[in-house]
N, C-alpha and C positions, 0 to 999 in steps of 0.2 A: 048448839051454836049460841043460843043465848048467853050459856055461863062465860063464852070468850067474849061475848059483846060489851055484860055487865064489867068481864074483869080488863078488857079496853077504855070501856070508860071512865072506869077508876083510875086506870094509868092516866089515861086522859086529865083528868079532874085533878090529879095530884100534879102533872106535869104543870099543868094552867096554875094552883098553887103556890108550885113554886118559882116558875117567873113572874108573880105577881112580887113577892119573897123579895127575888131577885132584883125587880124593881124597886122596890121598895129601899132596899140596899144603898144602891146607885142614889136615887135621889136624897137619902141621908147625908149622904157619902160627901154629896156636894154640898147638903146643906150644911155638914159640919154636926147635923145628929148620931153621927154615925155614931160613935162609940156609944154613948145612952142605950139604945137598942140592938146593938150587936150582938150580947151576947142570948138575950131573947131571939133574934130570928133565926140565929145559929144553933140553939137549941131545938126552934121549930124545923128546921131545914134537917137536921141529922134525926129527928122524928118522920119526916116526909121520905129521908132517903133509906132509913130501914125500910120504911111501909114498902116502898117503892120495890126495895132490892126481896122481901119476899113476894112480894107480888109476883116478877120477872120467874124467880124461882119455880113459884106454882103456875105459871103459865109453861114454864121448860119442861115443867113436870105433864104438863098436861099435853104440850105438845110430841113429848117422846112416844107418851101413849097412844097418842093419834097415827101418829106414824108408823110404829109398832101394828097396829091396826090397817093401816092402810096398805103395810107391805103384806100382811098376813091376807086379803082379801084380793090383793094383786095375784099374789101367788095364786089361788085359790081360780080366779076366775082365769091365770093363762092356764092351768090343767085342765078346766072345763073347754077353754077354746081349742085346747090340744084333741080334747076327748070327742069334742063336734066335729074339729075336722078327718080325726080318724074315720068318723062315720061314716063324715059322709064321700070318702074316698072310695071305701069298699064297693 
């Protein structure tokens, strides 16, 4: 569970990033800085949203494993609940 907590908080940390980005934007925007720094935070921003989009990835990846795992042990424990209640029928 840790490795999903670090790779949360990275989401996290990156999201908070980029509506700072975002804001930062916005108030250009009105101050009339905007073009000066636009093509900088749009460069940081398409840096943020790859990080981002593999991130998701390896959490998809890791969640299919889990799951994968989880049905495999489901299965597992209703053939054991099958196999106790056979018993104790007899």
């Amino acid at each position: 569970m840790g490795n999903t907590q670090d790779s949360e908080s990275r989401v996290e940390a990156a999201f908070a990033r980029l509506e700072r980005a975002a804001a930062t934007l916005v108030r250009e925007k009105q101050q009339g800085d905007f073009e000066a720094n636009a093509a900088a935070v749009g460069s940081d921003l398409a840096a943020e949203n790859a990080a981002l989009k593999s991130e998701l990835e390896n959490l998809r990846g890791k969640y299919d494993a889990l799951k994968k795992k989880t049905q495999t042990v489901s299965g597992r424990l209703d053939q054991s609940i099958d196999q106790l209640s056979m018993i104790l029928e007899q």
